[in-house]
C-alpha angles and dihedrals in degrees: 000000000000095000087044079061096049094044087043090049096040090062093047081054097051093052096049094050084060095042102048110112078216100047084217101161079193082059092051110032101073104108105211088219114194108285129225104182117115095237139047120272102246112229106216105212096193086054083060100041098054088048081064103040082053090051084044093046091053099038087055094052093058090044091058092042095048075060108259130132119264119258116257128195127207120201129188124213120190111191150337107306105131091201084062079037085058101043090048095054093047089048096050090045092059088044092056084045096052094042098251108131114227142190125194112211112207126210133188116249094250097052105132134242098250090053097051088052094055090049091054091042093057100045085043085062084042106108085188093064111072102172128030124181123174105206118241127258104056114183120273101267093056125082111243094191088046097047088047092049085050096069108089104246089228087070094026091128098164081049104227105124113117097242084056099047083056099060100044086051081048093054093249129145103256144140092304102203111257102236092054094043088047089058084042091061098040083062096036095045094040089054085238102166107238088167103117100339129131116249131195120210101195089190130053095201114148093225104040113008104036091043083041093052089045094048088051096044107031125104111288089212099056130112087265099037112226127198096255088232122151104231137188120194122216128182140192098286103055117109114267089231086059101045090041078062097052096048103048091055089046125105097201120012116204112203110197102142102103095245118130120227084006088137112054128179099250081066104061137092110241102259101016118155101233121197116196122205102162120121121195148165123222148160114260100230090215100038102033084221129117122261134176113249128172140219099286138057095252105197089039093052096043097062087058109026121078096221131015140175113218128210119276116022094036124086092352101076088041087057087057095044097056090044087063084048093047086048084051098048091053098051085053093053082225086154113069109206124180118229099228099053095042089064095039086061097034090058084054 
């Protein structure tokens, strides 16, 4: 039995190796052998995410000495939201670590939509500006979709601009969107098997449950290599019994659809691996003050499951983390996007 485990391990190993977008064997060779502790492995997404600001660091610093200009990343804030405030500050910290230079460009909340669309349209000119991001959510008079579809691709770094979003569906290297790729790596990193295993998306988002479920399903050996899984994606209004069905056939279960306590233990398979990308704020029963929970009960599910991400320190600093890669990939021009087709999808 044991060697059937090792043969049987050996070959996962070997796929994913030639599936990895990093083609890291240290990625690949860690055999998840069957476990026998009582409770799930926690995955520390902080532990992961500094592991990839040192490999960016370093990858920077050789960028600037072989003579090139140092990446720089321009965010837009539009308001007053301390939560945005929040994100913005984590993401320009991890730019000044890494060595990306950074500016945040703040906006009052009643700038208009024509005037938010001249200022993208002029740091997207800038040569000097190699990333742009605008940071969601953007008040109620503004058009997310459009705003989105204004960033030029080529500087797309939060990867939500439609010409971006088809080529990851086609399989293409493109601008992932941070959040997914960030799940990608926690299982790639983790040596979590996708070949073959069923996978459940609790979230249908466009910009984290839908990217998340093509980056699990999709042909290990594309352009862009997926995880061969086969996946079913479930949202907030699906019946508990039937998503209660899904999970308890699934092998990892990622939770991304903004429910609290939507993932409970009697739900999951003995030994899942369960990714959880909920964020939400609640009132500590105890304390009356607000805490960040995610999708799943976490002490209820690690008892059972055989790997978890808690909230905070899970998925969110991996967010951060693939947003300083994606910075990285545009000041080296790796994507390659013709003009015409760029303005053909951005008038749309």
């Amino acid at each position: 039995i044991f060697f059937k485990v090792c043969v049987h391990s050996l070959l996962t190993a070997i796929h994913s190796l030639r599936s990895s977008p990093s083609g890291s064997i240290t990625a690949c060779l860690r055999f998840p052998l069957p476990r026998v502790a009582s409770e799930a492995v926690i995955i520390s997404g902080r532990k992961l995410a500094r592991q990839i600001r040192d490999e960016a660091r370093a990858d920077v610093e050789k960028w600037v000495l072989d003579g090139n200009r140092r990446p720089h990343l321009s965010v837009i804030l539009v308001g007053d939201n301390p939560a945005s405030h929040s994100y913005v500050l984590n993401k320009t910290r991890a730019a000044a670590e890494i060595g990306i230079s950074s500016e945040t460009i703040l906006k009052h909340t009643d700038i208009s939509e024509e005037e938010l669309l001249d200022l993208i349209y002029k740091l997207n000119t800038d040569h000097r500006v190699d990333g742009l991001l605008v940071q969601l959510p953007l008040p109620d008079h503004i058009d997310e979709r459009m705003i989105c579809n204004a960033v030029a691709p080529a500087k797309d770094v939060d990867g939500f601009h439609v010409v971006n979003v088809g080529r990851m569906c086609l399989d293409q290297t493109t601008m992932l969107p941070a959040t997914p790729w960030g799940v990608w790596e926690i299982i790639q990193r983790t040596g979590i098997p996708t070949f073959g295993k069923n996978v459940l998306v609790a979230g249908r988002s466009k910009n984290v449950g839908m990217p998340i479920a093509m980056l699990l399903h999709t042909d290990g050996h594309h352009e862009r290599p997926g995880g061969d899984a086969t996946v079913t994606i479930t949202h907030r209004y699906t019946p508990k019994e039937q998503l209660r069905q899904h999970a308890q056939i699934a092998d990892i279960i990622v939770a991304a659809a903004g429910v609290p306590n939507l993932i409970t233990a009697d739900m999951v398979k003995e030994g899942a691996a369960v990714i959880d990308v909920g964020i939400n704020r609640v009132k500590d029963p105890v304390t009356g003050k607000d805490r960040l929970v995610g999708d799943v009960d976490f002490e209820g599910v690690r008892k059972k499951a055989g790997y978890i991400t808690p909230v905070p320190g899970g998925v969110g600093p991996m967010t951060v983390a693939m947003l300083m890669k994606n910075t990285i990939k545009a000041a080296k021009s790796v994507l390659q996007y013709p003009p015409e087709r760029v303005r053909m999808a951005a008038a749309s």
